[in-house]
N, C-alpha and C positions, 0 to 999 in steps of 0.2 A: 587692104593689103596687110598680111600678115609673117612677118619673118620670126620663126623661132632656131632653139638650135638645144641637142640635150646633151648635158654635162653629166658626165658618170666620173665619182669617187668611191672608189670601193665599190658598195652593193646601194650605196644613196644614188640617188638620180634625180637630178634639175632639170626641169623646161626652165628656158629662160625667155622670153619673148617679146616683139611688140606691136601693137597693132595700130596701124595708120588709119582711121575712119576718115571715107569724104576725102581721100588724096588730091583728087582734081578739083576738090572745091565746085562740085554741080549744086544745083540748087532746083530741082525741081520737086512742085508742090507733091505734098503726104495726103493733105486731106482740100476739100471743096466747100462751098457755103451751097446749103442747098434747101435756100428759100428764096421766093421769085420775087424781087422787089420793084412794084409798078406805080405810079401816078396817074394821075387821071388822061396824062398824054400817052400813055400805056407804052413807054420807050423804056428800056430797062436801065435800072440805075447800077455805077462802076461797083458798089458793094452786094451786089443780088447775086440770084442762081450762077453756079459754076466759075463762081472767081476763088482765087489760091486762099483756104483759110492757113494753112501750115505749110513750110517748107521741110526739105532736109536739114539734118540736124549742119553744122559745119565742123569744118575738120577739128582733132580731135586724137591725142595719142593714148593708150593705155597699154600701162608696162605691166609684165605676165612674169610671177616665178611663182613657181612650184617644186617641193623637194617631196620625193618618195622614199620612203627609207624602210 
């Protein structure tokens, strides 16, 4: 989510802004592990093929100015 808003003095001009990253705080996985890991019972183990190696990053603000002039 992003709110900004532009400030004019004279012939200068501000964005001021800010950005909300991850508002609702989801968290689903970026990236995958994608090696098959088996044993001789050939049952897959919890860290092998297709388990979550990264998630989203988490929430997260960054403030925005900028002046034109």
């Amino acid at each position: 989510m992003r709110i900004a808003k532009v400030v004019r003095y004279g012939r200068a001009r501000a964005n001021v802004g800010v950005d909300l990253n991850n508002l609702l705080n989801t968290n689903y996985a970026t990236g995958f592990a994608t090696t098959y890991i088996y044993n001789t019972d050939n049952r897959p183990r919890p860290s092998g093929w297709g388990t979550p190696a990264s998630i989203y990053n988490p929430r997260f603000v960054r403030l925005n100015f900028t002046v034109n002039f």
